[in-house]
Residue, then its C-alpha position, 0 to 999 in steps of 0.5 A: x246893447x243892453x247889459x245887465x250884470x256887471x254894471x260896474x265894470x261897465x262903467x269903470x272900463x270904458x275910459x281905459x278903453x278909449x281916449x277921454x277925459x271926461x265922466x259925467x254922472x247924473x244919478x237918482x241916488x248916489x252911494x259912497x263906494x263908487x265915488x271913491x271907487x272914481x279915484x281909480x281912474x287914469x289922474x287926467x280924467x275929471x268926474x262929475x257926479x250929481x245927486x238927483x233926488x237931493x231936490x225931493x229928498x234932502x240928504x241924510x247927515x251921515x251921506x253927506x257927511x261922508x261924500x264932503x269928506x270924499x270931496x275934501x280929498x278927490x280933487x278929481x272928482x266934482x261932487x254936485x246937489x241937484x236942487x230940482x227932483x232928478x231921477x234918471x240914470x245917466x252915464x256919459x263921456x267925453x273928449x273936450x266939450x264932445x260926447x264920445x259914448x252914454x250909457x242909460x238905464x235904471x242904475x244908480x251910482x251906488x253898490x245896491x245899483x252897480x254891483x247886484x246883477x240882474x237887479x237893473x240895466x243900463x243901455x249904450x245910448x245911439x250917438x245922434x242922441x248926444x246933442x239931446x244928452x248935452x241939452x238935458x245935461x246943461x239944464x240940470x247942471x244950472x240947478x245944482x248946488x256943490x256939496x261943498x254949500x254952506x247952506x245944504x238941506x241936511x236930514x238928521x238921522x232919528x236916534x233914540x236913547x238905547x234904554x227905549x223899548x223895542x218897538x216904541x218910538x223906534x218903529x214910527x222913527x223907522x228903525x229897527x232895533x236888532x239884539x244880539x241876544x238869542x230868545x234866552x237872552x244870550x250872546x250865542x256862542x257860535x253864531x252872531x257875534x261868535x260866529x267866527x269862534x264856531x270852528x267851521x268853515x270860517x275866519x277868526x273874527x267873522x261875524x254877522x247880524x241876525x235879521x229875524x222874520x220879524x224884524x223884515x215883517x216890521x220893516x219891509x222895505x228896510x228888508x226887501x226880498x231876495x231875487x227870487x221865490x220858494x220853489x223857482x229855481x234862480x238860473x242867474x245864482x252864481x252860488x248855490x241853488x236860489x242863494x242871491x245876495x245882495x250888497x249894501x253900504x254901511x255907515x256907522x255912527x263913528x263915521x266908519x263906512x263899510x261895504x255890507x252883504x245881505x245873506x241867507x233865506x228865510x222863507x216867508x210862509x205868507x208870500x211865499x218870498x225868500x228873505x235874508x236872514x243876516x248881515x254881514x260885511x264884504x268881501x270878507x265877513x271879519x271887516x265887521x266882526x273885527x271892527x265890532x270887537x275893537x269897539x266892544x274892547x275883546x280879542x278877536x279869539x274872545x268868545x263875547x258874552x252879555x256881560x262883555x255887551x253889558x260892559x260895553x253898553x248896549x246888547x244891540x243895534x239901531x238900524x236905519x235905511x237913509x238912501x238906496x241900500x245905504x244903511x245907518x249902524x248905530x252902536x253907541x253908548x253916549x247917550 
């Protein structure tokens, strides 16, 4: 059977469902949320999770850092670096040394894989091809590394002085400089920062961060399209007319990691595709909000200003894509 929406359900169900003691994982890219998420499982249940492309790509240091610290904590779990380039998508589990069911297809073990529908598939996989799965399985496990190595190839995550202009050296670095300030140079007082002191249809502390056409024209694949175009009615919305958003991962230069939601349309005359217009945090828009005003040092009531931005240190943050829909927010003010 070939699924396609709820993924994850899909692969956190099935070994409550049947016996097993066993989850293998072999993933392309892999993200925070699901290992942790593996936590959640009965405690007689081992998971290995393998990172596919860390033999083409590396890791980046804040990944890394952040699935060492899941590693340290889950001793349920095994966390492995594949040092060939690995990029299929496997699922499988299993009794003792036997294959019991697998799942293959196009997701990643990650939020932007697992929990956007429609966006990727998985397969049930025939039983008289688990010897076959056992084969490949043995061969990529023989070329993996632990997480845990001393000696893992690490990606430094480029950062630039918040005093840089706001193209250069950020664009060739690849990250996008998003200002929290509007074209007259201030913090909008019901929207952004703000937008939960708007007295709409929102929380104390909601908040989001503005994604301009021009930053998803500098950054295309940082801001890739939405699941649909103008004027082609998405059947699949399970909200408004043609609203599809999309989740991401977070993690910021605290080490803080949230879960981020890619919201709203902003149409792109030339292409004709819709494109998000913010960021915000998920499930709720105040995880990043409230997180947010600790760090600036306001009340969750305090409507922000530029001069609470210019007391804090900087007016914006430096955005960088370091895995698949794994996002680097770096709002320091140290250097």
């Amino acid at each position: 059977m070939l699924y396609h929406s709820c993924l994850e359900d899909r692969v956190f169900e099935r070994p409550t469902s049947q016996y097993t003691d066993s989850l293998t994982i072999i993933s392309g890219y892999v993200g925070i949320e699901p290992i942790k998420k593996l936590a959640t499982l009965p405690p007689d249940i081992h998971a290995t999770v393998i990172y596919g492309m860390y033999g083409s790509d590396n890791i980046s240091a804040p990944l890394h850092n952040a699935l060492l610290e899941l590693q340290h904590r889950m001793p349920n779990v095994e966390i492995l670096y594949s040092t060939i380039p690995v990029h299929s998508k496997i699922y499988f589990w299993g009794q003792g040394k036997r294959i019991t069911s697998a799942l293959i297809g196009s997701a990643n073990f990650s939020v932007s894989g697992l929990r956007n529908d429609y966006k990727e598939v998985l397969s049930d996989v025939d039983e008289r091809s688990f010897n076959d799965f056992e084969t490949y399985y043995d061969f990529v496990r023989e070329r993996c590394i632990p997480c845990t190595y001393n000696k893992i190839k690490v990606r430094k995550v480029s950062r630039v002085p918040r005093t840089s202009v706001i193209q250069q050296p950020l664009l060739a670095r690849g990250i996008c400089r998003v200002s929290f300030l509007d074209h007259n140079g201030l913090v909008p007082q019901k929207s952004g920062l703000n937008w939960g002191c708007s007295g709409g249809h929102v929380t104390e502390g909601d908040a989001y961060i503005r994604i301009t056409m021009d930053y998803v024209r500098l950054f295309p694949k940082m801001f890739p399209p939405k699941k649909y175009i103008d004027g082609v009615e998405n059947i699949n919305s399970t909200g408004r007319k043609n609203r599809e958003n999309d989740e991401v991962e977070l993690i910021w230069d605290d080490g803080t990691i949230m879960v981020g939601l890619l919201e709203g349309q902003s149409y792109n005359k030339i292409d004709g595709m819709i494109y998000p217009k913010q960021l915000s945090s998920s499930p709720q828009k105040s995880i990043m909000g409230t997180y947010l005003r600790r760090r600036i040092g306001v009340s969750m009531n305090h409507v922000i200003t530029k001069t609470d931005l210019r007391r804090y240190g900087r007016s914006h943050i430096d955005i960088s894509l370091i895995g698949e829909g794994i996002y680097y927010m770096d709002f320091s003010v140290n250097k």
